[in-house]
Biopython code that builds the backbone (N, CA, C, O; Angstrom):
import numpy as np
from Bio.PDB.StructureBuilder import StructureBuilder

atoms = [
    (1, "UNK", "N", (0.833, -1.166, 0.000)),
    (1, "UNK", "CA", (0.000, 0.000, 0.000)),
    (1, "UNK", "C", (0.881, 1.234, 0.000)),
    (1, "UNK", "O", (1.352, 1.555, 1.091)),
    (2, "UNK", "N", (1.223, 2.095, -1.236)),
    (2, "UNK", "CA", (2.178, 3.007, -1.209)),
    (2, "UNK", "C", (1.992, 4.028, -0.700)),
    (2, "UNK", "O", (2.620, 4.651, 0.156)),
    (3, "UNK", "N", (0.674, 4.310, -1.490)),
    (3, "UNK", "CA", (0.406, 5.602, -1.973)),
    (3, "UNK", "C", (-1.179, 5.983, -1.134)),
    (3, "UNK", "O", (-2.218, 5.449, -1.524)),
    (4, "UNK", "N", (-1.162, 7.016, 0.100)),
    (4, "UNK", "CA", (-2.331, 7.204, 0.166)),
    (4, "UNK", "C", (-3.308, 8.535, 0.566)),
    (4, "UNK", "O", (-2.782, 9.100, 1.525)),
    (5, "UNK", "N", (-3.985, 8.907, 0.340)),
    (5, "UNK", "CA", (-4.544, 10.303, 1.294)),
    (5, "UNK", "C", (-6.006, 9.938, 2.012)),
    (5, "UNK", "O", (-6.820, 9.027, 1.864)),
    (6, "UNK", "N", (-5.934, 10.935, 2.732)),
    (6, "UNK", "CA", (-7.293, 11.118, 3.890)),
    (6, "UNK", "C", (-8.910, 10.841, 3.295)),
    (6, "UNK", "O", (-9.260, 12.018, 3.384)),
    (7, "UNK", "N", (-9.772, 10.350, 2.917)),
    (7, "UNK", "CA", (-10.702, 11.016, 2.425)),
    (7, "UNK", "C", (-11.847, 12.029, 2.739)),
    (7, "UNK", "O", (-12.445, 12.015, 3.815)),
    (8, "UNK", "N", (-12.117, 12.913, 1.724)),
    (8, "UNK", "CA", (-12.606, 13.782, 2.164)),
    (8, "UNK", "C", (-14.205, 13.633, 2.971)),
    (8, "UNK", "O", (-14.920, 14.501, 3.473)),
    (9, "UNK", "N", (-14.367, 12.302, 2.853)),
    (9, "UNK", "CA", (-16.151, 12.138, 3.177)),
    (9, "UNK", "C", (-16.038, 10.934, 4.495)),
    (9, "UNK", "O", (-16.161, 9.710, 4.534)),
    (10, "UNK", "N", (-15.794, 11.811, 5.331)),
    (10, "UNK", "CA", (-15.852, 10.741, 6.991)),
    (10, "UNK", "C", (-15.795, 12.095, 8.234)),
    (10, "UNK", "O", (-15.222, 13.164, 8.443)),
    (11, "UNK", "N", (-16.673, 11.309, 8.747)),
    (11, "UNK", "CA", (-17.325, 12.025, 9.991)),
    (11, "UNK", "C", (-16.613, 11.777, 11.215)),
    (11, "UNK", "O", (-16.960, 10.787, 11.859)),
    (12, "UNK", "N", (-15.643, 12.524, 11.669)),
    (12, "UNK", "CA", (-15.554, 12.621, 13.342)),
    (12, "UNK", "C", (-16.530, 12.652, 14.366)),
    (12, "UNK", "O", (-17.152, 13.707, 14.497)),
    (13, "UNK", "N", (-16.819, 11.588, 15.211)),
    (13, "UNK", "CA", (-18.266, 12.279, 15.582)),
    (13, "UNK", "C", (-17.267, 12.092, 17.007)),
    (13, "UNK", "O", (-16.253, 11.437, 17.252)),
    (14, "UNK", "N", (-18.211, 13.119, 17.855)),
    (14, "UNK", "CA", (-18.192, 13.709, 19.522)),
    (14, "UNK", "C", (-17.782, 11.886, 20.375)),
    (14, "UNK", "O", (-18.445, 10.851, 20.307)),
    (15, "UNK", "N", (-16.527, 12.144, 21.064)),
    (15, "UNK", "CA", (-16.279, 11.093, 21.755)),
    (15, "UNK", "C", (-17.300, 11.214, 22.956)),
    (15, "UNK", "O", (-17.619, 12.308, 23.422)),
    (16, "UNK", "N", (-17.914, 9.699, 23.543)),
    (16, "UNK", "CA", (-18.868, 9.833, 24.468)),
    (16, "UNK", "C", (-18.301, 10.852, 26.124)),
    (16, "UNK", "O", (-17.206, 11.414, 26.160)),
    (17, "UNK", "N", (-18.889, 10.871, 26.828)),
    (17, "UNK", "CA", (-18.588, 11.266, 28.020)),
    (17, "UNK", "C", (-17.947, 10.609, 28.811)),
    (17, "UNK", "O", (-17.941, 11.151, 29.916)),
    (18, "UNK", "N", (-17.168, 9.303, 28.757)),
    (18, "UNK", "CA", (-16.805, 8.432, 29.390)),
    (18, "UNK", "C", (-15.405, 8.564, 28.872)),
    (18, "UNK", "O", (-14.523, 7.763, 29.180)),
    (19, "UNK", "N", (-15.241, 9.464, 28.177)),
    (19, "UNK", "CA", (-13.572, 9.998, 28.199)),
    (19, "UNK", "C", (-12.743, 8.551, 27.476)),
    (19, "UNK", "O", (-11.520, 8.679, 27.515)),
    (20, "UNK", "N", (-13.122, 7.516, 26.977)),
    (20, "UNK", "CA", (-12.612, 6.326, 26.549)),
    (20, "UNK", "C", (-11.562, 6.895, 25.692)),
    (20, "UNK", "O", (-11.732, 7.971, 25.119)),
    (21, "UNK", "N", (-10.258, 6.065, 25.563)),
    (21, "UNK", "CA", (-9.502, 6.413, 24.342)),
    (21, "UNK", "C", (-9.707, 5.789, 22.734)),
    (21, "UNK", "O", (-8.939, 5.631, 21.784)),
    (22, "UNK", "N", (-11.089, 5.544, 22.959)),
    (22, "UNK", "CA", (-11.668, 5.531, 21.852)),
    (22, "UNK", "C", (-12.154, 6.819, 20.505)),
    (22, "UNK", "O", (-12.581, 7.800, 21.114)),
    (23, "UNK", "N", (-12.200, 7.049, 19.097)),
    (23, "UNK", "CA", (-12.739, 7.962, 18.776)),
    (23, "UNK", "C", (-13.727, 7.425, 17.919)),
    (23, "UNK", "O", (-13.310, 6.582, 17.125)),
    (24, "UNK", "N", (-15.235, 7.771, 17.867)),
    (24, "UNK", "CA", (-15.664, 7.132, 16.608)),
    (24, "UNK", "C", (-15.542, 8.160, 15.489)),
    (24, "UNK", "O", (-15.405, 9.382, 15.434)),
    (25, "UNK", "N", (-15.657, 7.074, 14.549)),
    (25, "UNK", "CA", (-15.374, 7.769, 12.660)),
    (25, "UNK", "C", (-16.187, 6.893, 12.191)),
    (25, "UNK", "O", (-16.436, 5.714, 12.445)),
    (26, "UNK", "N", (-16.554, 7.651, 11.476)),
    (26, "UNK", "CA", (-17.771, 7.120, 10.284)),
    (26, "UNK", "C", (-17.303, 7.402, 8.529)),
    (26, "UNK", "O", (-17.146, 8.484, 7.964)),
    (27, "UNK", "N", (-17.212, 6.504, 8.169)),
    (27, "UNK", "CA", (-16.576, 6.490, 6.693)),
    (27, "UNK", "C", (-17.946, 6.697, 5.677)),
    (27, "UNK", "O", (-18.677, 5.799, 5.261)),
    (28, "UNK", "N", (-18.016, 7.619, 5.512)),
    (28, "UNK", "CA", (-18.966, 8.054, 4.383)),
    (28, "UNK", "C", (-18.910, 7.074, 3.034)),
    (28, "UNK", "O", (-19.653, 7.458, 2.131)),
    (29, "UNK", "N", (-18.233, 6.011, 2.794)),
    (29, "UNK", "CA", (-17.829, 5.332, 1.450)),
    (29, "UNK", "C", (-18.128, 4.023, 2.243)),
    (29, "UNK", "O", (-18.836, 3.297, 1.546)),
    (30, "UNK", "N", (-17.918, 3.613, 3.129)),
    (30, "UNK", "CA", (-18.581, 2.392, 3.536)),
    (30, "UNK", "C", (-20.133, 2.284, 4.351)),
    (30, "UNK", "O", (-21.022, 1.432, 4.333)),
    (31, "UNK", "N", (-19.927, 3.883, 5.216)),
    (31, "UNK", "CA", (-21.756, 3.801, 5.631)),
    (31, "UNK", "C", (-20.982, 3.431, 7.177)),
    (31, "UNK", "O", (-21.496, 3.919, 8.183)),
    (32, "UNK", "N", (-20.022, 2.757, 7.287)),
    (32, "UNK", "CA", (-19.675, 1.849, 8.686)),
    (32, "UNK", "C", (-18.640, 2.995, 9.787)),
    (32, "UNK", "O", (-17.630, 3.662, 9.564)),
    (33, "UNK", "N", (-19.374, 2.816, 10.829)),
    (33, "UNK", "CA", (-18.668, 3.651, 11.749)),
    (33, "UNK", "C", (-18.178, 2.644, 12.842)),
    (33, "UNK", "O", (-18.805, 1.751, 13.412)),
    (34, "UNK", "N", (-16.340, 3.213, 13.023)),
    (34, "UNK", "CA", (-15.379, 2.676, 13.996)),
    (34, "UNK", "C", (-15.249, 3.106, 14.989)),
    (34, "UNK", "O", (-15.534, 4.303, 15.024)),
    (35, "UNK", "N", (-14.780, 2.487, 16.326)),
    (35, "UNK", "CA", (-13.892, 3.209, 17.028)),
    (35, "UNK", "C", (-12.489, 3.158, 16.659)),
    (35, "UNK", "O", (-12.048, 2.038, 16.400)),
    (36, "UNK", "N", (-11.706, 4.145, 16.586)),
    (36, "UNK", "CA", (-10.000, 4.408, 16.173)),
    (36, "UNK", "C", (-9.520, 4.888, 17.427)),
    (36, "UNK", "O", (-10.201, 5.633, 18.132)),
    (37, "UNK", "N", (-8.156, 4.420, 17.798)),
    (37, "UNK", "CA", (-7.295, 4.184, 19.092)),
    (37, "UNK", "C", (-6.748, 5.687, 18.455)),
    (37, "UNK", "O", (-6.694, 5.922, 17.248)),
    (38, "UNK", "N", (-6.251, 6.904, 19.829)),
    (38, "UNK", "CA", (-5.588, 7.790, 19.308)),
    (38, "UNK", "C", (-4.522, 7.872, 18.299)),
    (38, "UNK", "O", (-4.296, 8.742, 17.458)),
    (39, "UNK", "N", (-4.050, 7.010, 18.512)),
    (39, "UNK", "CA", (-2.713, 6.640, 17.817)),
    (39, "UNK", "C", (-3.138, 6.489, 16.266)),
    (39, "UNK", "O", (-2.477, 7.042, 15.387)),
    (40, "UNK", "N", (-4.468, 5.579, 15.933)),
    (40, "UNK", "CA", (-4.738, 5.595, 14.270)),
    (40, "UNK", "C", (-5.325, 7.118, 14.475)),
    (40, "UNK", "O", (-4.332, 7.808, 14.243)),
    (41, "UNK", "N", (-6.350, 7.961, 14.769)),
    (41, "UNK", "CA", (-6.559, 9.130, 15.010)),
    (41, "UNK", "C", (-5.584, 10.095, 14.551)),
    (41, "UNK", "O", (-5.786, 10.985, 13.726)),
    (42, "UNK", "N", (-4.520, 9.839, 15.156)),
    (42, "UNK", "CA", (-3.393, 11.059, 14.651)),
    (42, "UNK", "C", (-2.697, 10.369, 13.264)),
    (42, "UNK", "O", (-2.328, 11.238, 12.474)),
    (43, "UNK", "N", (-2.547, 9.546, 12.997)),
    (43, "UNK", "CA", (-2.219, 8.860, 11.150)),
    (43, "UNK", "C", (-3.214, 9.633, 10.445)),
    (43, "UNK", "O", (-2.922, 10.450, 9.572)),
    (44, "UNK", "N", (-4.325, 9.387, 10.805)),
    (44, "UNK", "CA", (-5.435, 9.550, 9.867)),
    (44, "UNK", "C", (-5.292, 11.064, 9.328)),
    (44, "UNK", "O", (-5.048, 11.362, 8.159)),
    (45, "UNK", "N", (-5.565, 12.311, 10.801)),
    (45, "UNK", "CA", (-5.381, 13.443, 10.412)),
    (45, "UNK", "C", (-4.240, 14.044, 10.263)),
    (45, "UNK", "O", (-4.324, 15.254, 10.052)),
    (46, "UNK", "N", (-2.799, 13.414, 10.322)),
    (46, "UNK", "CA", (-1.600, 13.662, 9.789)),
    (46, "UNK", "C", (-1.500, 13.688, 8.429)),
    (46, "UNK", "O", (-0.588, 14.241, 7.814)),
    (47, "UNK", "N", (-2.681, 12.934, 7.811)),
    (47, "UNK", "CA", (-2.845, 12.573, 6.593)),
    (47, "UNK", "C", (-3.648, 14.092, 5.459)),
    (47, "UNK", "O", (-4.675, 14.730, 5.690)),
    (48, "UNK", "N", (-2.697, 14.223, 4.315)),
    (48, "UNK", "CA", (-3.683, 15.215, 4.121)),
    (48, "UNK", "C", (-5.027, 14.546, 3.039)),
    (48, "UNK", "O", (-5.063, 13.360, 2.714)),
    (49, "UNK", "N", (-5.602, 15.124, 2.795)),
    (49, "UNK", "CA", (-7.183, 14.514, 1.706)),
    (49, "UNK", "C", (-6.881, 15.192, 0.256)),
    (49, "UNK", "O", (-7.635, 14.858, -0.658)),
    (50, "UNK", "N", (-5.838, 16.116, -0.024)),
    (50, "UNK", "CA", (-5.353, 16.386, -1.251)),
    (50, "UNK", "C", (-4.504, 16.056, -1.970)),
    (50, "UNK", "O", (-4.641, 15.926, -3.187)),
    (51, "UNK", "N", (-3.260, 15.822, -1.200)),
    (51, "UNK", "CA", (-2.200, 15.321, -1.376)),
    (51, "UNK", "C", (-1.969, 13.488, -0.837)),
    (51, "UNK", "O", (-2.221, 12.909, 0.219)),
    (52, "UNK", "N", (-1.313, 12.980, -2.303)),
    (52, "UNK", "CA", (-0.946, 11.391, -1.788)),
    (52, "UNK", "C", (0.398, 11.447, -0.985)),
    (52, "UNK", "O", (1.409, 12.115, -1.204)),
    (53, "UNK", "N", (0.138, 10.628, -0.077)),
    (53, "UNK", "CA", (1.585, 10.331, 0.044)),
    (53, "UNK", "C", (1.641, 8.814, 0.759)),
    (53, "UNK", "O", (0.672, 8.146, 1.122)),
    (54, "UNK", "N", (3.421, 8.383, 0.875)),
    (54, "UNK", "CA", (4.168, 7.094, 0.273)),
    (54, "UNK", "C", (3.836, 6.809, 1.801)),
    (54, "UNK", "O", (4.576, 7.179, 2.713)),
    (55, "UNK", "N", (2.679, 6.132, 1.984)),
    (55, "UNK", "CA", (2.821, 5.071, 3.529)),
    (55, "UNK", "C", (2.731, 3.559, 3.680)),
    (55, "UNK", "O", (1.693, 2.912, 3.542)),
    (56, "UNK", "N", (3.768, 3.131, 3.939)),
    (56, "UNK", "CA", (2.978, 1.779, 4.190)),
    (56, "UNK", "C", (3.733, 1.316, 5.769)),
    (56, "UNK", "O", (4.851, 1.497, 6.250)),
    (57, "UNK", "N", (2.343, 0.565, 6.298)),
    (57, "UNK", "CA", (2.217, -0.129, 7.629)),
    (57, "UNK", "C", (1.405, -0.487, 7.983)),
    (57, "UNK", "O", (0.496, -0.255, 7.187)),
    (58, "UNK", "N", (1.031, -1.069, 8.933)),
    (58, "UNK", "CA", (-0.472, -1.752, 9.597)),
    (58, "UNK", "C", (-1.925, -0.543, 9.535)),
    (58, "UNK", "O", (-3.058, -0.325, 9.106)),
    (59, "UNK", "N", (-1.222, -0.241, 10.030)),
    (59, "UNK", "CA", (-2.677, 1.167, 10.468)),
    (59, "UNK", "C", (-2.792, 1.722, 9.124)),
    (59, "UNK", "O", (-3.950, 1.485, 8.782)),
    (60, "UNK", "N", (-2.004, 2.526, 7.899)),
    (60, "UNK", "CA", (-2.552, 2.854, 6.726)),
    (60, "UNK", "C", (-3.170, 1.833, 6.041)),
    (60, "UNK", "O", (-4.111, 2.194, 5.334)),
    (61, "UNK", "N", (-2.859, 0.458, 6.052)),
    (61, "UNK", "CA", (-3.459, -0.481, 5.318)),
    (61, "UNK", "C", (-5.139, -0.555, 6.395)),
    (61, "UNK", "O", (-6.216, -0.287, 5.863)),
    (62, "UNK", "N", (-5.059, -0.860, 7.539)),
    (62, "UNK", "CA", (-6.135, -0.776, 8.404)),
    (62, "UNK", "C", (-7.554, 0.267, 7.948)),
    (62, "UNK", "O", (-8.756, 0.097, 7.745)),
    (63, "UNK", "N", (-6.473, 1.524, 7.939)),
    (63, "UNK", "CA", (-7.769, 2.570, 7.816)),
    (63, "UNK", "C", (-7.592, 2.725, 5.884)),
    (63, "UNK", "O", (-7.951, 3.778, 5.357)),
    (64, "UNK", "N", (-7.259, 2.054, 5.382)),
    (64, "UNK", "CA", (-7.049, 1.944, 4.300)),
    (64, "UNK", "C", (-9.014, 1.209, 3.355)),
    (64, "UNK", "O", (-9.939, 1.437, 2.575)),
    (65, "UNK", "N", (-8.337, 0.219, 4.407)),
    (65, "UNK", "CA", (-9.714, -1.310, 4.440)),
    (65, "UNK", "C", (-10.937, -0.655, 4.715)),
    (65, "UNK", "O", (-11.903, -0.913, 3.996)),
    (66, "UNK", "N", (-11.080, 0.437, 5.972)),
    (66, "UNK", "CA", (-12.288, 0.619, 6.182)),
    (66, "UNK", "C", (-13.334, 1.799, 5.952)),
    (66, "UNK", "O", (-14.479, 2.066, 6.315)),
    (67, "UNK", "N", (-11.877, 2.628, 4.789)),
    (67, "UNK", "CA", (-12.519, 3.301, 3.678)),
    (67, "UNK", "C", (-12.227, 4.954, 4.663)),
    (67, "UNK", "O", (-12.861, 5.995, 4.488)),
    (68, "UNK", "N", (-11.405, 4.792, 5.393)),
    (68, "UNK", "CA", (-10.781, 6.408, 6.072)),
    (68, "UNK", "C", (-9.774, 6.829, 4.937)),
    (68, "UNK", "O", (-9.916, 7.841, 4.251)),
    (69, "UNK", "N", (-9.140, 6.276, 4.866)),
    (69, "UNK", "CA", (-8.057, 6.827, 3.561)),
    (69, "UNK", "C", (-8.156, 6.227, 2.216)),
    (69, "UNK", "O", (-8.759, 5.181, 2.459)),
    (70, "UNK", "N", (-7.978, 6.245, 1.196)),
    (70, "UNK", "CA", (-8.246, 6.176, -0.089)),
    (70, "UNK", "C", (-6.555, 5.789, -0.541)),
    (70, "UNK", "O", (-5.608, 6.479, -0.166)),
    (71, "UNK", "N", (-6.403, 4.418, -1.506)),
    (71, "UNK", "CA", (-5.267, 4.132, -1.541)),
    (71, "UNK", "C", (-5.178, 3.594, -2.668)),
    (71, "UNK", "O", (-6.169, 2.944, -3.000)),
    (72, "UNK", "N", (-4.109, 3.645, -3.574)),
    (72, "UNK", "CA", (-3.805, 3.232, -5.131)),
    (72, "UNK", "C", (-3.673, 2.059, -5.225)),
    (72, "UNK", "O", (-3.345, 1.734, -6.366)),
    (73, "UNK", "N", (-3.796, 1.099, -4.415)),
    (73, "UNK", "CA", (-3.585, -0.213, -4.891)),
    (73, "UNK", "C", (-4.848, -0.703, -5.792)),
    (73, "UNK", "O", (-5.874, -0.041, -5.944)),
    (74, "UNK", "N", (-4.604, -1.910, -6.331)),
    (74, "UNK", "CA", (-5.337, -2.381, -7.683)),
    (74, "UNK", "C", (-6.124, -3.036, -7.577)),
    (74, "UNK", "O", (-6.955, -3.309, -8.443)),
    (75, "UNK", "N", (-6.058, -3.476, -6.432)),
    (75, "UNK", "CA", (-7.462, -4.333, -6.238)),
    (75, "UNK", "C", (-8.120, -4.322, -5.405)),
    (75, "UNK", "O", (-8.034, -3.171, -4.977)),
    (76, "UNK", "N", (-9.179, -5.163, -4.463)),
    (76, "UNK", "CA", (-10.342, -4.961, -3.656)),
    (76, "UNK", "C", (-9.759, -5.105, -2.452)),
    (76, "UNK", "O", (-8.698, -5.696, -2.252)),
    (77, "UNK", "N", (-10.676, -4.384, -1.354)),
    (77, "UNK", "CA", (-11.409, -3.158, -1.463)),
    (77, "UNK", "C", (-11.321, -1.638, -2.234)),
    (77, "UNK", "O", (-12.016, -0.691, -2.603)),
    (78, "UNK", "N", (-10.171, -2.056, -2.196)),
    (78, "UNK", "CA", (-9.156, -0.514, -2.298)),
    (78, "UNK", "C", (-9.655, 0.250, -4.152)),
    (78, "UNK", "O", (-9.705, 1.465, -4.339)),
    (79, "UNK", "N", (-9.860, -0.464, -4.914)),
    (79, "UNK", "CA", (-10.706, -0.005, -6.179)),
    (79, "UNK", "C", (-11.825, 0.653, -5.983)),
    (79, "UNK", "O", (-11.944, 1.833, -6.314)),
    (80, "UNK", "N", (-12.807, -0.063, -5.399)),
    (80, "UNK", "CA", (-14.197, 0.242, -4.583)),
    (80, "UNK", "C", (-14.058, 1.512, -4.590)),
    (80, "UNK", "O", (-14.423, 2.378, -5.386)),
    (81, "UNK", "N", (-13.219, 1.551, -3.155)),
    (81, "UNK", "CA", (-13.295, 2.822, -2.460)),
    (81, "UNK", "C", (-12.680, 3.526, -2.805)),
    (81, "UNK", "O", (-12.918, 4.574, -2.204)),
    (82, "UNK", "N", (-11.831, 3.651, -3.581)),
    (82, "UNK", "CA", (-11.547, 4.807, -4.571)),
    (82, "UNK", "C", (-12.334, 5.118, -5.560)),
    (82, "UNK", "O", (-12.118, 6.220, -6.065)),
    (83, "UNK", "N", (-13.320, 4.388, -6.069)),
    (83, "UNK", "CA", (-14.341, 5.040, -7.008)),
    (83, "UNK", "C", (-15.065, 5.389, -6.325)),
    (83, "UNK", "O", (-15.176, 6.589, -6.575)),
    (84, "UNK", "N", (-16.073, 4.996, -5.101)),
    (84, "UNK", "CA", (-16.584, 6.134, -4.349)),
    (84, "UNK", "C", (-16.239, 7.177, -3.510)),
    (84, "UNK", "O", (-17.153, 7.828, -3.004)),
    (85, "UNK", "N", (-15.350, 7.392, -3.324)),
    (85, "UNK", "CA", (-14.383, 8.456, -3.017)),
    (85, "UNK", "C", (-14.892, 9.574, -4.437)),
    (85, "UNK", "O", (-15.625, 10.545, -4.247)),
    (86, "UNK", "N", (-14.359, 9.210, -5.764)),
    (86, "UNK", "CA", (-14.515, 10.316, -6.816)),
    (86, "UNK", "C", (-15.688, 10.266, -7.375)),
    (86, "UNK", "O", (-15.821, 10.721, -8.510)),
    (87, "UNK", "N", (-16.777, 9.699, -6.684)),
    (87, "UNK", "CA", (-17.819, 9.530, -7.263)),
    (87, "UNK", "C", (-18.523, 10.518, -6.570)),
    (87, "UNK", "O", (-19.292, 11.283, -7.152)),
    (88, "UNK", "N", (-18.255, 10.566, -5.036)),
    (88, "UNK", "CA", (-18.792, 11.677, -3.890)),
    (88, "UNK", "C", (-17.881, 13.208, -4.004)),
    (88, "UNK", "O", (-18.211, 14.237, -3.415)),
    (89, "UNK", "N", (-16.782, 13.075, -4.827)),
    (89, "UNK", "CA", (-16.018, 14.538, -4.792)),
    (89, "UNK", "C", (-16.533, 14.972, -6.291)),
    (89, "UNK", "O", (-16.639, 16.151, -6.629)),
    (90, "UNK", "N", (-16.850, 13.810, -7.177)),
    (90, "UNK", "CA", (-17.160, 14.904, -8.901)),
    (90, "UNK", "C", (-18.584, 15.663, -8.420)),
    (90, "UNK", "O", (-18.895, 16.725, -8.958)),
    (91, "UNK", "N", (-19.489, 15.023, -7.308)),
    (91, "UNK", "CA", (-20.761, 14.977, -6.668)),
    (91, "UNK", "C", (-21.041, 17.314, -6.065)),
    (91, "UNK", "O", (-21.920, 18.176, -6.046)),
    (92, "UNK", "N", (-19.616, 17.133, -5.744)),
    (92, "UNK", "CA", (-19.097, 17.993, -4.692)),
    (92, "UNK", "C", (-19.760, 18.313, -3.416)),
    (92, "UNK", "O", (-19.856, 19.401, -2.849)),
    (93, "UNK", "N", (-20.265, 16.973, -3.024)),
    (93, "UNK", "CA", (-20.428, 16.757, -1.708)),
    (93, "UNK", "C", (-19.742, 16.436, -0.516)),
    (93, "UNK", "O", (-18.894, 15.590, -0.233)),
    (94, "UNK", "N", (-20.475, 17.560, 0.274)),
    (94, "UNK", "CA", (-19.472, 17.918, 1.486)),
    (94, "UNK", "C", (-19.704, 17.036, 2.666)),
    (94, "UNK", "O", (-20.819, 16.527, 2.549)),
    (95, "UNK", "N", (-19.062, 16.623, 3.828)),
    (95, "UNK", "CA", (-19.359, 15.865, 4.772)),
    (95, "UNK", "C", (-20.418, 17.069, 6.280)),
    (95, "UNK", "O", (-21.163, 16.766, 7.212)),
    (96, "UNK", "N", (-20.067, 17.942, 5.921)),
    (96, "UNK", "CA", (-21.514, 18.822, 6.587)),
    (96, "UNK", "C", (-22.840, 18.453, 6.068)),
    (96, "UNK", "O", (-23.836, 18.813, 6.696)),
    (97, "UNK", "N", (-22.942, 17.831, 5.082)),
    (97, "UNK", "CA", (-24.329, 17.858, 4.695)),
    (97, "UNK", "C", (-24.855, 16.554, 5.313)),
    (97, "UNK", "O", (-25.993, 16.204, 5.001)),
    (98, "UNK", "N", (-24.178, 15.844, 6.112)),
    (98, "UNK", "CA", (-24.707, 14.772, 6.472)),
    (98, "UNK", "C", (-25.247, 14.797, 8.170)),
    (98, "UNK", "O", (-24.415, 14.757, 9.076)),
    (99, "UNK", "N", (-26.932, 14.879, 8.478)),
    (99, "UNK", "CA", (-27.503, 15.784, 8.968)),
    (99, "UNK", "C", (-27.125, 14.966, 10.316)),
    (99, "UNK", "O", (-27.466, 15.399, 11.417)),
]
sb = StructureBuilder()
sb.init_structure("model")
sb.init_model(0)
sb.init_chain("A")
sb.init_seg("    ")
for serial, (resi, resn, name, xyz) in enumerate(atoms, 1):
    if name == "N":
        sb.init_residue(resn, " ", resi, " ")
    sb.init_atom(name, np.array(xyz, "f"), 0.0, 1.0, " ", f" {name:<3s}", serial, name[0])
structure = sb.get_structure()
């Protein structure tokens, strides 16, 4: 997995009140919302959503799979979710609009 960026359509939502070092994220391209350990948390938004860049390791392939980052490899999932990725940005739909 070389090559990857942020995508632009996933929801941070409000960590509960129980202070967990949990965060949930919701991937707008799969519909499926995670909890992410701080540690994938800060990959993710280290990551920019314009620019690719050269990562590979557990956690980019991880949030790779569950459709947080968008990644050039050639085959499945990773095709998928790169066509809905540019299917929701030619759209120019924003992740505010999701009520």
């Amino acid at each position: 997995m070389p090559w990857v960026r942020r995508t632009r359509h996933l929801v941070l939502v409000a960590p509960a009140d129980d202070a967990s070092a949990a965060v949930p994220v919701r991937s707008l391209l799969t519909g499926v919302r995670t909890d992410l350990s701080l540690e994938e948390v800060g990959v993710l938004l280290g990551l920019s959503a314009r620019r690719w860049s050269w990562r590979v390791d557990d956690i980019a392939i991880s949030l790779s799979r569950q459709g947080l980052l968008v990644s050039d490899e050639p085959e499945e999932p990773f095709v998928q979710l790169r066509r809905r990725d540019g299917e929701l940005t030619g759209l120019g739909w924003h992740p505010a609009a999701v009520p």
